[in-house]
Every structure is written in structure tokens, then in C-alpha cells.
N, CA, C and O atoms as CSV, one atom per row, in Angstrom:
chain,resi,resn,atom,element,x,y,z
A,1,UNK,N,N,94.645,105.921,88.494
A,1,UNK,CA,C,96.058,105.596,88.357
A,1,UNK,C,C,96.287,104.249,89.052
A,1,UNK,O,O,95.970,103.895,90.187
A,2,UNK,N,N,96.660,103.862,88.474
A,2,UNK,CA,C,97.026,101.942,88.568
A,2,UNK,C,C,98.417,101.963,88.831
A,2,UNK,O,O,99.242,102.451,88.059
A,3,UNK,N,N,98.808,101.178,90.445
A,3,UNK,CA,C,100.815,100.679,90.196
A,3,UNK,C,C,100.359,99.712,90.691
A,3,UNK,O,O,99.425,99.417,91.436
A,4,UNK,N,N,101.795,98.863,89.754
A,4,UNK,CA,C,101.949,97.661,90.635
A,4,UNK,C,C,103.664,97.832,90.979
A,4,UNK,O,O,104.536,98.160,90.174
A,5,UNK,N,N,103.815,97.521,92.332
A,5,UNK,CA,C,105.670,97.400,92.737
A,5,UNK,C,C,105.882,95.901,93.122
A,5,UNK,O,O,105.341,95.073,93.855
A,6,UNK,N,N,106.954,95.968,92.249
A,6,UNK,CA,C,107.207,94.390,92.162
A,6,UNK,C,C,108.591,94.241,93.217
A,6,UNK,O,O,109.226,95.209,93.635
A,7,UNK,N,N,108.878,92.868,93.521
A,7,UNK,CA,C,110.271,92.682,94.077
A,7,UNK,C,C,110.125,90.864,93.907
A,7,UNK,O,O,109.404,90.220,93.145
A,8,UNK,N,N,110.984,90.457,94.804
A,8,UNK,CA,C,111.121,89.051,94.430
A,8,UNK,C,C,110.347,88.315,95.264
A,8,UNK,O,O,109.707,87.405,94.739
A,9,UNK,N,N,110.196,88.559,97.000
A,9,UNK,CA,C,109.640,87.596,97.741
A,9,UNK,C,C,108.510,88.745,98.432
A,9,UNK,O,O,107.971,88.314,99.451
A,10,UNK,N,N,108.184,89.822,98.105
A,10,UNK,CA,C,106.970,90.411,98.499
A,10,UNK,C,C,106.964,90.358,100.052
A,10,UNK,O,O,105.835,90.186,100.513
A,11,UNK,N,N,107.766,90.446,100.784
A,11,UNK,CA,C,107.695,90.424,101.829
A,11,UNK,C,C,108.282,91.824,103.093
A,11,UNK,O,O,108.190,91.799,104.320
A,12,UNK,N,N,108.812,92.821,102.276
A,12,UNK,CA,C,109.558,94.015,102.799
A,12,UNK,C,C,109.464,95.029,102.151
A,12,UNK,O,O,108.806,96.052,102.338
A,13,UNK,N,N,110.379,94.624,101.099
A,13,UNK,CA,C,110.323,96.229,100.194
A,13,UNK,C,C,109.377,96.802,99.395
A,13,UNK,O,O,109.162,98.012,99.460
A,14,UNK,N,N,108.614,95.873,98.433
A,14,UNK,CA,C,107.673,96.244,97.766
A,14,UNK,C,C,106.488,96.525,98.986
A,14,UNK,O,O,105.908,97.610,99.042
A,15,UNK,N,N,106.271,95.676,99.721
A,15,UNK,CA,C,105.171,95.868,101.198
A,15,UNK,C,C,105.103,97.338,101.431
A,15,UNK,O,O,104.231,98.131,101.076
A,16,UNK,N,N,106.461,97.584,102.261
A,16,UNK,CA,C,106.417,99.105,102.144
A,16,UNK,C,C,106.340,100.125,101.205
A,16,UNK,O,O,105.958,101.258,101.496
A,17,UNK,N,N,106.526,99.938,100.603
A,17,UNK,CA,C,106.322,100.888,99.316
A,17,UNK,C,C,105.158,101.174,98.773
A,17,UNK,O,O,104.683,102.252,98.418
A,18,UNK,N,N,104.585,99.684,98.735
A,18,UNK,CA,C,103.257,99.985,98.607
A,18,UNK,C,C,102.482,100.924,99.832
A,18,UNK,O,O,101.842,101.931,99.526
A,19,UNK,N,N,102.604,100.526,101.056
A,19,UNK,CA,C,102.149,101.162,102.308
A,19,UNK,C,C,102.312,102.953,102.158
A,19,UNK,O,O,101.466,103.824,102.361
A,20,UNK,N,N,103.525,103.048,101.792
A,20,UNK,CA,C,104.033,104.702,101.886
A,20,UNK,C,C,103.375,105.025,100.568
A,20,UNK,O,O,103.208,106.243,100.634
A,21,UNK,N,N,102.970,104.663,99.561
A,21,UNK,CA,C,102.650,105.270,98.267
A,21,UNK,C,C,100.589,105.549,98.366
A,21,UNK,O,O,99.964,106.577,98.107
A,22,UNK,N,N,99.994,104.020,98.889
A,22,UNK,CA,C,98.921,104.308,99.758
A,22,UNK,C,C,98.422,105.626,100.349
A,22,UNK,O,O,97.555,106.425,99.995
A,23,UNK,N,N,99.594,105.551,101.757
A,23,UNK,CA,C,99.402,106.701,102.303
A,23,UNK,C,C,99.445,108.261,101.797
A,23,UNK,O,O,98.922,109.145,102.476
A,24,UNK,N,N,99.978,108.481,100.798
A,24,UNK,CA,C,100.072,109.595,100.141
A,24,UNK,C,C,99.046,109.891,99.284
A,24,UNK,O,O,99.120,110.942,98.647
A,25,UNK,N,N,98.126,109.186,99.147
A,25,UNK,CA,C,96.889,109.467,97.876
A,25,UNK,C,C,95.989,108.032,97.871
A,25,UNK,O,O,96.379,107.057,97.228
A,26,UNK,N,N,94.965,108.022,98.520
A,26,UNK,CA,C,93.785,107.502,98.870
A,26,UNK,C,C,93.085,107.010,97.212
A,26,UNK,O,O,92.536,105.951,96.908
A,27,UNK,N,N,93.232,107.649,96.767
A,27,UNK,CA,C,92.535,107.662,95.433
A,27,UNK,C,C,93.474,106.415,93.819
A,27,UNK,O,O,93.015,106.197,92.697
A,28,UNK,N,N,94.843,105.889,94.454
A,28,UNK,CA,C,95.922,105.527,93.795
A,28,UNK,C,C,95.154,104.007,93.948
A,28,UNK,O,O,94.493,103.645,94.921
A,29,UNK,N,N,95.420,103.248,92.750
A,29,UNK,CA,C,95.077,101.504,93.231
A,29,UNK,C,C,96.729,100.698,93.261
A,29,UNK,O,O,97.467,100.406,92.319
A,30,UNK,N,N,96.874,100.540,94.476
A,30,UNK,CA,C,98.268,100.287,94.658
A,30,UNK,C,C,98.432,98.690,94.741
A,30,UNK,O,O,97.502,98.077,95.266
A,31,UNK,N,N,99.261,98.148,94.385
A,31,UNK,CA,C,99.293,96.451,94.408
A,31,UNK,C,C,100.916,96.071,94.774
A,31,UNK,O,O,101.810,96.861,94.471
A,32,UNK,N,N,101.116,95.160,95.255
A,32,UNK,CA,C,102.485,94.784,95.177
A,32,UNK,C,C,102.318,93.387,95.259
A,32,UNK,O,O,101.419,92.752,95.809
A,33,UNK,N,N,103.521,92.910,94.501
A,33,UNK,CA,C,103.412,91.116,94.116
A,33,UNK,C,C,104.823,90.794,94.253
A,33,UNK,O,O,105.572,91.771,94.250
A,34,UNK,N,N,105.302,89.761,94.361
A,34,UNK,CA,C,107.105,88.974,94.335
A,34,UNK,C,C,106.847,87.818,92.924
A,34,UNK,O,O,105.787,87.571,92.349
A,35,UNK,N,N,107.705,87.473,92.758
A,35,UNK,CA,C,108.078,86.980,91.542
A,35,UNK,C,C,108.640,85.306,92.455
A,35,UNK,O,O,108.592,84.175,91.973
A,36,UNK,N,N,109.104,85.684,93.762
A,36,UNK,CA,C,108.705,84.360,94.401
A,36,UNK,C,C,108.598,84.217,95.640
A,36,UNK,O,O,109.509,83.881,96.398
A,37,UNK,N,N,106.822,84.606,96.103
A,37,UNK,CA,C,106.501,85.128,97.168
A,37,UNK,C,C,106.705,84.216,98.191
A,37,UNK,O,O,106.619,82.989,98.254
A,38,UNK,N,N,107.127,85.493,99.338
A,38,UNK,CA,C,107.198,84.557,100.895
A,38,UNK,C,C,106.103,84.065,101.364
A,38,UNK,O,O,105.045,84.382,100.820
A,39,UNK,N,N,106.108,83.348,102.269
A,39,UNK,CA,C,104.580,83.154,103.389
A,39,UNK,C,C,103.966,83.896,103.755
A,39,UNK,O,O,102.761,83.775,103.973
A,40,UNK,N,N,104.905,85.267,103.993
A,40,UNK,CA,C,104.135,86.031,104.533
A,40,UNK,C,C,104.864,87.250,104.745
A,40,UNK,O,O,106.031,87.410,104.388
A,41,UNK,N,N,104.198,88.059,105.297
A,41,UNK,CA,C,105.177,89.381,104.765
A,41,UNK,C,C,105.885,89.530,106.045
A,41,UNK,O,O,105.407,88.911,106.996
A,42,UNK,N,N,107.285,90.473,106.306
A,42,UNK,CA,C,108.245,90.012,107.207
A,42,UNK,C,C,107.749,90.681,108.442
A,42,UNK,O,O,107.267,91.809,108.341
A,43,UNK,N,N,107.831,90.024,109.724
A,43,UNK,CA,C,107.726,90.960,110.739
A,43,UNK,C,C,107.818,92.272,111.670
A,43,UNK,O,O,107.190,92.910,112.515
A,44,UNK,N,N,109.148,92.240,110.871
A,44,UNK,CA,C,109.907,93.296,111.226
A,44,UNK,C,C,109.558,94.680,110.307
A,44,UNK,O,O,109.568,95.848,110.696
A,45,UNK,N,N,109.273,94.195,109.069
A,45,UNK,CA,C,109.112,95.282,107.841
A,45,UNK,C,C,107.505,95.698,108.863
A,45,UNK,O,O,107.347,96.778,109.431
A,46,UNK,N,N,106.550,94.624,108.875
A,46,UNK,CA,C,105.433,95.124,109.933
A,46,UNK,C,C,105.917,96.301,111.190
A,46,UNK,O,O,105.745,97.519,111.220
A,47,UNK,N,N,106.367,95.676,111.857
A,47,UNK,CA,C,107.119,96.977,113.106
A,47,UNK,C,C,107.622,98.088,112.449
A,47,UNK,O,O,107.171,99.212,112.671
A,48,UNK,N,N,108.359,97.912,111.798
A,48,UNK,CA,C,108.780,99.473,111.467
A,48,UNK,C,C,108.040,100.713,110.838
A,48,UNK,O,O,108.116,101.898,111.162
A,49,UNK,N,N,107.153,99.983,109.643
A,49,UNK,CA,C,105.829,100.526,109.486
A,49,UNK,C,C,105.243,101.244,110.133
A,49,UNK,O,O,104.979,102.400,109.800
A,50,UNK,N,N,104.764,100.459,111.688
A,50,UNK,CA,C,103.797,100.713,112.030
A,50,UNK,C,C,104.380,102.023,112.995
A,50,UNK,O,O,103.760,102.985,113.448
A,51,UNK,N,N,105.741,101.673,113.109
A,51,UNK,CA,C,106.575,102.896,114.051
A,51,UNK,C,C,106.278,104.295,113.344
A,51,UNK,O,O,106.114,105.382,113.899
A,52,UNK,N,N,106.242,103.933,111.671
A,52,UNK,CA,C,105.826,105.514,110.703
A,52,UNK,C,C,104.760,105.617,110.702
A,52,UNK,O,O,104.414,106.453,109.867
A,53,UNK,N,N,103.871,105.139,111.287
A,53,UNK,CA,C,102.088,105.275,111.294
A,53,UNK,C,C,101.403,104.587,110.560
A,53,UNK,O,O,100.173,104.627,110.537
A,54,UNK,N,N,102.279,103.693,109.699
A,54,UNK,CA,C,101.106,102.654,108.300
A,54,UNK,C,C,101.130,101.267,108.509
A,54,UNK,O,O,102.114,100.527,108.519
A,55,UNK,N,N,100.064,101.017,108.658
A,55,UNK,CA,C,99.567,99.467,109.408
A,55,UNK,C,C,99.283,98.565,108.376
A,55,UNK,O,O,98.136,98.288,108.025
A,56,UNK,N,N,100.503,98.009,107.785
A,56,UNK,CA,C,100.723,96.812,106.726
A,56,UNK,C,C,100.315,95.156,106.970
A,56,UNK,O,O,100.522,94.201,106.221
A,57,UNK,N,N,99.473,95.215,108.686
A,57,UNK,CA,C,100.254,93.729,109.182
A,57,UNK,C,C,98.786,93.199,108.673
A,57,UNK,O,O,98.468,92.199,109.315
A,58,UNK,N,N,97.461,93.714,107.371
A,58,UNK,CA,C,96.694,92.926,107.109
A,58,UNK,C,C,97.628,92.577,105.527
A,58,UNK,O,O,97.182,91.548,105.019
A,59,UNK,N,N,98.337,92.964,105.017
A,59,UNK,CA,C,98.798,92.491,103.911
A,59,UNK,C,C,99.376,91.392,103.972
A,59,UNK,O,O,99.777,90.727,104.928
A,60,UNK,N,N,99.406,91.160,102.316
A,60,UNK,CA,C,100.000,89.571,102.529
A,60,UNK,C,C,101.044,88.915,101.175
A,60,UNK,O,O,101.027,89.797,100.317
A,61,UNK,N,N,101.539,88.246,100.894
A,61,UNK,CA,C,102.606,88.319,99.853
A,61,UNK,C,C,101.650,87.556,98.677
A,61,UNK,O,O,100.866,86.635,98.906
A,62,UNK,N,N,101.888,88.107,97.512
A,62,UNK,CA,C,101.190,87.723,96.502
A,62,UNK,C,C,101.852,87.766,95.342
A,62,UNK,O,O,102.599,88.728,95.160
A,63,UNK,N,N,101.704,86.568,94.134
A,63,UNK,CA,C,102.229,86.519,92.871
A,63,UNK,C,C,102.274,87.143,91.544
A,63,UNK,O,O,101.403,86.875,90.717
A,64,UNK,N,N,103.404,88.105,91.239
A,64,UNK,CA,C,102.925,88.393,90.785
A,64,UNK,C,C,101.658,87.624,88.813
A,64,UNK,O,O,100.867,88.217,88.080
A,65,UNK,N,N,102.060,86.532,88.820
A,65,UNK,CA,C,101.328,86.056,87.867
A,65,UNK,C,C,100.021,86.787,88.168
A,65,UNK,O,O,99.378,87.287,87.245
A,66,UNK,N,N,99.537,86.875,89.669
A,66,UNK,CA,C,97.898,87.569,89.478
A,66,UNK,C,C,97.828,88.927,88.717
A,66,UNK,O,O,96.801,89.602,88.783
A,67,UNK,N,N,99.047,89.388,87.904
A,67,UNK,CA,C,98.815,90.946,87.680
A,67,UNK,C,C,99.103,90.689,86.285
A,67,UNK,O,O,98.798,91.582,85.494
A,68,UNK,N,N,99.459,89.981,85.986
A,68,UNK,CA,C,100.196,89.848,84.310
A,68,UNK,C,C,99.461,90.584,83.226
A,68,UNK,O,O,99.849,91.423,82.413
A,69,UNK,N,N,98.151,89.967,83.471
A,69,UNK,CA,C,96.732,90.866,82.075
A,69,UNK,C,C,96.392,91.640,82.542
A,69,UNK,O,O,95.229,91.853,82.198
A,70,UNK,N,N,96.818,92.463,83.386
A,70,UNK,CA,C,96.021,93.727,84.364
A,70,UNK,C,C,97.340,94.843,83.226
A,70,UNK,O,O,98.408,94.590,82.668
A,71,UNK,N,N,96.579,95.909,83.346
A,71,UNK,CA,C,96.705,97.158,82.715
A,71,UNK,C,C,97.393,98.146,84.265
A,71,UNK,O,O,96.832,98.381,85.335
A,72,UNK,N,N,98.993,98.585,83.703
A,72,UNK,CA,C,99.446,99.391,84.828
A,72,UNK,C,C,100.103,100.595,84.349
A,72,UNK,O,O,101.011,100.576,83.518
A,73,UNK,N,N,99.516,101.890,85.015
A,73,UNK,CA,C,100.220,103.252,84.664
A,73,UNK,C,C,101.757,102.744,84.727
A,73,UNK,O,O,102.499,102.785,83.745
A,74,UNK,N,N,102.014,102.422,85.570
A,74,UNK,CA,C,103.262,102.344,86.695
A,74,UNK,C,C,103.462,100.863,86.993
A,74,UNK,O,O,102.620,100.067,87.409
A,75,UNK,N,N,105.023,100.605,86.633
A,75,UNK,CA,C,105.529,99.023,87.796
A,75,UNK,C,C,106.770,99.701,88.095
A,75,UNK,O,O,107.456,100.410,87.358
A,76,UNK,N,N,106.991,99.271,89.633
A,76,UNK,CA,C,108.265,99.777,89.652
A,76,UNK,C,C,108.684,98.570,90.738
A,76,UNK,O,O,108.016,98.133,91.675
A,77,UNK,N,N,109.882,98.225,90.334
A,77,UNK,CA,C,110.751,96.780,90.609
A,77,UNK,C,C,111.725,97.492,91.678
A,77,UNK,O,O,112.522,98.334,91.265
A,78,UNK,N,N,111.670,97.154,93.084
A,78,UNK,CA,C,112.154,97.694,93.992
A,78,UNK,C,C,113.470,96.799,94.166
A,78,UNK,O,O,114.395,97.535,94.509
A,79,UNK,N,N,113.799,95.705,94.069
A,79,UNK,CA,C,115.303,94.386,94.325
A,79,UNK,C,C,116.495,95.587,93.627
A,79,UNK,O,O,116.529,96.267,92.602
A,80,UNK,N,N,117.219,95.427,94.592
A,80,UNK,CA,C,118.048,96.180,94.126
A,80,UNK,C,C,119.897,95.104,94.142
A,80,UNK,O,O,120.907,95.300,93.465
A,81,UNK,N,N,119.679,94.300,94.954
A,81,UNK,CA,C,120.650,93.101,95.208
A,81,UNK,C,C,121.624,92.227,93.751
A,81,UNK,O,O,121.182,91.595,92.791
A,82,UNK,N,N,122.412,92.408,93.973
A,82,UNK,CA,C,123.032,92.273,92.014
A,82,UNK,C,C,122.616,90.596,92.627
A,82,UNK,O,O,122.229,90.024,91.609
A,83,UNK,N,N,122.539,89.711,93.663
A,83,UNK,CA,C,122.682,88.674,93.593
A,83,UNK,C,C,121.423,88.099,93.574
A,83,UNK,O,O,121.335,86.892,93.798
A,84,UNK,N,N,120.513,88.706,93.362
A,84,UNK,CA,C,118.852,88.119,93.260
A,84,UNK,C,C,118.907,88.593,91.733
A,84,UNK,O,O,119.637,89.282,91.021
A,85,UNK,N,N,117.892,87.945,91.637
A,85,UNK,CA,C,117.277,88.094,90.144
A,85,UNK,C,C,115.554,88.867,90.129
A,85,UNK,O,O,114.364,88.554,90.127
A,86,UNK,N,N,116.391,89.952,90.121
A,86,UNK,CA,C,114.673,91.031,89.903
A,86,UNK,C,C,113.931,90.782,88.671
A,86,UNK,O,O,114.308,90.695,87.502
A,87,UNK,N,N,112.567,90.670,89.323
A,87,UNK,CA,C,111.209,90.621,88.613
A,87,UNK,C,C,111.395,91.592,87.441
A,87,UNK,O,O,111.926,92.690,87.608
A,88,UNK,N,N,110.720,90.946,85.639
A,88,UNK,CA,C,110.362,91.914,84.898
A,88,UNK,C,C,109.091,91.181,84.905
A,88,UNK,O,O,108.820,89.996,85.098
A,89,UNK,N,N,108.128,92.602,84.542
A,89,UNK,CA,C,106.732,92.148,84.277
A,89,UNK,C,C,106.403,92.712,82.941
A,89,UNK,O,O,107.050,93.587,82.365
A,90,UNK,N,N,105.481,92.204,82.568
A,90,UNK,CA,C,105.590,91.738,80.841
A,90,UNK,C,C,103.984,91.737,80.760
A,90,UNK,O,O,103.368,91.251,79.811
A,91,UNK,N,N,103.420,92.309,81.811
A,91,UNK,CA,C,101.830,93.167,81.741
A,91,UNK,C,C,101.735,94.436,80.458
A,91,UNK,O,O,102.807,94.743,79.937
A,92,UNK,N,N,100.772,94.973,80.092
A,92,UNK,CA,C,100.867,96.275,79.687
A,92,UNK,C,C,101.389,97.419,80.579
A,92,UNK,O,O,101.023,97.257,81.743
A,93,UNK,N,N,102.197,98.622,80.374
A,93,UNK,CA,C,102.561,99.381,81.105
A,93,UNK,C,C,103.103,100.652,80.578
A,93,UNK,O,O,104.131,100.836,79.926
A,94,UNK,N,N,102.330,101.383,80.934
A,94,UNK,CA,C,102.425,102.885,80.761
A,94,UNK,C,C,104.088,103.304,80.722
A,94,UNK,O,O,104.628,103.876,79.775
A,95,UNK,N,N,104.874,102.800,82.205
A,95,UNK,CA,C,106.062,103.278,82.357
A,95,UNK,C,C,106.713,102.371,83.265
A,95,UNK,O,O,106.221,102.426,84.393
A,96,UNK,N,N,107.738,101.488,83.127
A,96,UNK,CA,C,108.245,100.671,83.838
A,96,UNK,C,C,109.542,101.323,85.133
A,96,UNK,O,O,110.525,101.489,84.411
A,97,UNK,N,N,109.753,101.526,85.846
A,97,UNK,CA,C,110.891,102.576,86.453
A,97,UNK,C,C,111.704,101.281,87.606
A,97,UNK,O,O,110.810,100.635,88.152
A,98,UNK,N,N,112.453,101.034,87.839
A,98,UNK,CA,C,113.373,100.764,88.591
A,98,UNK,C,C,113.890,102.163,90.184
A,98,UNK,O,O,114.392,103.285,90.241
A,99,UNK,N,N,113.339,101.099,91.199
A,99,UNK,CA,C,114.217,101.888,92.194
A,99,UNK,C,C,114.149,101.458,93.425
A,99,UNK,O,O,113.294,101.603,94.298
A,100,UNK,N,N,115.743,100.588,93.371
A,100,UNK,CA,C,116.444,99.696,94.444
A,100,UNK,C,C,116.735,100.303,95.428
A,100,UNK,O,O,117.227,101.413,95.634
A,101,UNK,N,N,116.150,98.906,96.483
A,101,UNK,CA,C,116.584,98.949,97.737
A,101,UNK,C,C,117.367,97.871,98.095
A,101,UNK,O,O,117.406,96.910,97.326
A,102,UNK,N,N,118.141,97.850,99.357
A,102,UNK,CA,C,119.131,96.860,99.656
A,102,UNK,C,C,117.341,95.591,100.652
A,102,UNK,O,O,116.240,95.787,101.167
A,103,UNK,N,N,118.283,94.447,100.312
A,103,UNK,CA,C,116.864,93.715,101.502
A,103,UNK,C,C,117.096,93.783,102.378
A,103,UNK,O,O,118.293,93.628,102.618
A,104,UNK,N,N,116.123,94.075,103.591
A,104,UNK,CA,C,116.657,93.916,105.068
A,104,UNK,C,C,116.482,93.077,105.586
A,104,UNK,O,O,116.725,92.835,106.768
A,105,UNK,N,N,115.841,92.206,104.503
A,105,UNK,CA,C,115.669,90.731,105.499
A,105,UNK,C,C,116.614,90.132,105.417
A,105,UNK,O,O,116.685,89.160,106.169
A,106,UNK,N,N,117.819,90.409,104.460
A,106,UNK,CA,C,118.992,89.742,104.626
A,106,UNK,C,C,120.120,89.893,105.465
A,106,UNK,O,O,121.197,89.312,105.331
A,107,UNK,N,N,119.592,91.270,106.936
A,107,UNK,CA,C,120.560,91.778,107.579
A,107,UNK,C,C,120.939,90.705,108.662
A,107,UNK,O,O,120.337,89.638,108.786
A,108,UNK,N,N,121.897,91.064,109.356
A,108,UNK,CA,C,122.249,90.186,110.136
A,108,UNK,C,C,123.000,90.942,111.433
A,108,UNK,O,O,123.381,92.092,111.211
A,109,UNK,N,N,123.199,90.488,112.529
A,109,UNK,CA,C,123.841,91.133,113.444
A,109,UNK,C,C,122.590,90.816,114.665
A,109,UNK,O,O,121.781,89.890,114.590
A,110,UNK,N,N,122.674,91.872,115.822
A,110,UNK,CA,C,121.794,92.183,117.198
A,110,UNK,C,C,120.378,91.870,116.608
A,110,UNK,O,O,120.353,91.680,115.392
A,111,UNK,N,N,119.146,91.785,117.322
A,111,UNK,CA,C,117.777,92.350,117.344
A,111,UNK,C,C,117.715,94.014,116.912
A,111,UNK,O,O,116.841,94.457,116.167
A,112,UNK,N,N,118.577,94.677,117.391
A,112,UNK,CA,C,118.551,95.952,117.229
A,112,UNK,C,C,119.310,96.845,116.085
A,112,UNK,O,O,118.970,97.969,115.717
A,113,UNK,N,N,120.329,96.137,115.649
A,113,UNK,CA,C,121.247,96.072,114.504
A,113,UNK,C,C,120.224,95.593,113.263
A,113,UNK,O,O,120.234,96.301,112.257
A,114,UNK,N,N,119.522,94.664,113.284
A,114,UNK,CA,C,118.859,93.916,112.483
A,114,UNK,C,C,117.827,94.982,111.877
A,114,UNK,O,O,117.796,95.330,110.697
A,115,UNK,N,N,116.651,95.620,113.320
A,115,UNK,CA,C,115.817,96.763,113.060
A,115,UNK,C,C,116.592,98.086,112.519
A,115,UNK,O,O,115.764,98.902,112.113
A,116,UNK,N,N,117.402,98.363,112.442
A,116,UNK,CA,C,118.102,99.395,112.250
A,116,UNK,C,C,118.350,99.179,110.832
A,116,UNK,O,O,118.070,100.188,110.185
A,117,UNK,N,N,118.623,98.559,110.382
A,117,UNK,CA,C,118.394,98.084,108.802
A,117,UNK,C,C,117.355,98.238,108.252
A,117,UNK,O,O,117.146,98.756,107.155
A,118,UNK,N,N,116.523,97.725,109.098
A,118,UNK,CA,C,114.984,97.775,107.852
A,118,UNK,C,C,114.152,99.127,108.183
A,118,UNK,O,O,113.231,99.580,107.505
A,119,UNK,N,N,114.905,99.895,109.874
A,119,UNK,CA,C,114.299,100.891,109.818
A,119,UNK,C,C,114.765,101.946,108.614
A,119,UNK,O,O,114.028,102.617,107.891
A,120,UNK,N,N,116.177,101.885,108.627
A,120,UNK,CA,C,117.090,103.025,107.031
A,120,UNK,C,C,116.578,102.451,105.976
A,120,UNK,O,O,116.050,103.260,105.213
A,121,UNK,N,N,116.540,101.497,105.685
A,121,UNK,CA,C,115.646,100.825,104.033
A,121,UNK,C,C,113.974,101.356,104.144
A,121,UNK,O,O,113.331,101.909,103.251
A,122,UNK,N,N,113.490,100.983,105.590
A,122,UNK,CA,C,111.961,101.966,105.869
A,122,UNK,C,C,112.153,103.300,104.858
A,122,UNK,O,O,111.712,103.319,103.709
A,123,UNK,N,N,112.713,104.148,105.337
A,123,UNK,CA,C,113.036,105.600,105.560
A,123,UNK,C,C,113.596,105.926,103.889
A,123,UNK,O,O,113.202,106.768,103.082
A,124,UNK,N,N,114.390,105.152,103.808
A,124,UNK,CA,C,114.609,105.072,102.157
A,124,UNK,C,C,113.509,105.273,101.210
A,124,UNK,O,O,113.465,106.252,100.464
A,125,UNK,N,N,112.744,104.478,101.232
A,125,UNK,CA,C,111.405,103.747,100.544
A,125,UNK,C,C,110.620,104.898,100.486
A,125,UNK,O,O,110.324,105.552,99.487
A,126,UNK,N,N,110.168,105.170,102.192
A,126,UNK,CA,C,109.704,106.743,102.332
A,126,UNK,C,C,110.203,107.737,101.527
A,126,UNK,O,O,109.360,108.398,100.921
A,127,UNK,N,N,111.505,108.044,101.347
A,127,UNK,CA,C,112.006,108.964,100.208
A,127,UNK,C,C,111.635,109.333,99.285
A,127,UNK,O,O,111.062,110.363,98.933
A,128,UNK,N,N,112.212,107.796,98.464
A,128,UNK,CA,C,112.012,107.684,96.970
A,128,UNK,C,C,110.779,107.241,96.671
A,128,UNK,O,O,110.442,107.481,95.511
A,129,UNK,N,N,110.085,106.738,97.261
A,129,UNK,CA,C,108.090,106.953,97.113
A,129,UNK,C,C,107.976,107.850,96.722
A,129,UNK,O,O,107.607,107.957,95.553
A,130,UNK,N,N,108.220,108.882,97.456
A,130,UNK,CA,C,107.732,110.446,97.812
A,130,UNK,C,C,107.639,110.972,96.470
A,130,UNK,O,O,106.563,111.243,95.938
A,131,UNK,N,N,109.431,111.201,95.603
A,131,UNK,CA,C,109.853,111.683,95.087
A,131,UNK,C,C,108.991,110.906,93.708
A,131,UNK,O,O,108.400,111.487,92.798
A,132,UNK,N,N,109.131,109.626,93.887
A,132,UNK,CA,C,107.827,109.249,92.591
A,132,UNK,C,C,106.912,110.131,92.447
A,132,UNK,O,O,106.836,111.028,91.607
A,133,UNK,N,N,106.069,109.801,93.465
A,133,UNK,CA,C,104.537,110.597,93.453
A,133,UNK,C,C,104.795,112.508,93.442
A,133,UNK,O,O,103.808,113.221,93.258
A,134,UNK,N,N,105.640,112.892,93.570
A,134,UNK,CA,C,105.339,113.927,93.344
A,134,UNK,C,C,106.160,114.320,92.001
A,134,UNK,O,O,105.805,115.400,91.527
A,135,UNK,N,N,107.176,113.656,91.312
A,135,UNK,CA,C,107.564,113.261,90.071
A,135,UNK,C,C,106.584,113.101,88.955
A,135,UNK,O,O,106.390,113.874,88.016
A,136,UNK,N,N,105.910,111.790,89.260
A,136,UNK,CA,C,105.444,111.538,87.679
A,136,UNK,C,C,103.479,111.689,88.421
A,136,UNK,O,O,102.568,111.991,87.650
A,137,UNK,N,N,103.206,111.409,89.969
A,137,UNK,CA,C,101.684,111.403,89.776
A,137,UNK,C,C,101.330,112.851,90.071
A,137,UNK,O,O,100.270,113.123,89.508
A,138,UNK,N,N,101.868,113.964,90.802
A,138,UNK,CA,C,100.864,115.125,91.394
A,138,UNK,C,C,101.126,116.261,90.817
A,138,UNK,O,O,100.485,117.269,91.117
């Protein structure tokens, strides 16, 4: 079983998602790409991760152009922001699914206000992962 989760700058949401979908089945080839990737994937999305036990901080943000001729059970486009312009991918694909998150890299406020955002978008992700994989893979 092949996914790829797309978003725009590959740096948070798809990261995690990929991380939590990973963790649930060893055997899954999981990929995530942005449509216009950051430098690098966000720090904070790293910390919170690693607060749920999944250690993202060797990943790294990638295009998706590297996936285009690749063959995918699964893409699922995590941007959920009406003011970004979410990734379509136009690869072969079994089943395309949509399922938005707000960005947390766009939060604003305290250090702690800030984590508190990407920890509920964390926890989100965790959710509706879940509910994928035991939806359409198990």
C-alpha cells in the first residue's frame, strides 16, 4: 500500500501525518511532498511529535513533482486554509481523499499559545489518520 499526503509547504501537516500514519503500520510506504516546499520542516511540528513519541526531526520537505509518475493507493491533501491554494496531484491514484487541517505555522500569540496550536492540529492529525487507516487500510 502506497500514500502520498500532500499539503503546500511540507513542513507541518502533511510531516505529521505522515509520522502518525507510519507509526500505525510498518509495512505502509508513506511519502509526503508540498506543492511549495519549505526549507525545512517546522520546529515546532518536530517538538510536538516527538512529545507523542514519533521522531520526524530526520525528515525533510520535498516536491511534490518527485511523485507525479509514481503509482498511489492513496493521496490525501491535508491544507485546509480557504486562503492557500491546495495541492492537486495528477499522479495515478487509486483514491484521492481530502482532510483539512488549519496551519499552525500560521499561529500567532505566546511561545506557549503558539505550541498549543500545533499541539490541537498534532492531536487532530492523530485522529483523522487513525480513522483513515482503520477506514479504508485494516
Amino acid at each position: 500500500m502506497k500514500i502520498l499526503i500532500l499539503c503546500t509547504g511540507n513542513s507541518c501537516r502533511s510531516q505529521m501525518a505522515e509520522g502518525f500514519l507510519k507509526s500505525l503500520d510498518e509495512n505502509l510506504e508513506v511519502y509526503s511532498a508540498g506543492t511549495e516546499p519549505a526549507r525545512r520542516i517546522h520546529p515546532k511540528a518536530v517538538k510536538v511529535m516527538g512529545e507523542a513519541g514519533i521522531n520526524i526531526k530526520t525528515n525533510y520537505p520535498k516536491n511534490v513533482d518527485e511523485f507525479l509518475y509514481q503509482n498511489f493507493d492513496f493521496v490525501i491533501t491535508v491544507c485546509d486554509d480557504a486562503k492557500e491554494a491546495c495541492p492537486f496531484f495528477h499522479g495515478k491514484v487509486r483514491l484521492q481523499l481530502h482532510i483539512g487541517f488549519e496551519d499552525p505555522a500560521r499561529a500567532t500569540g505566546t511561545e506557549d499559545q503558539i505550541l498549543a496550536v500545533f499541539r490541537r492540529v498534532r492531536d487532530q492529525i492523530r485522529e483523522e489518520i487513525s480513522r483513515f487507516y482503520f477506514f479504508y487500510i485494516k
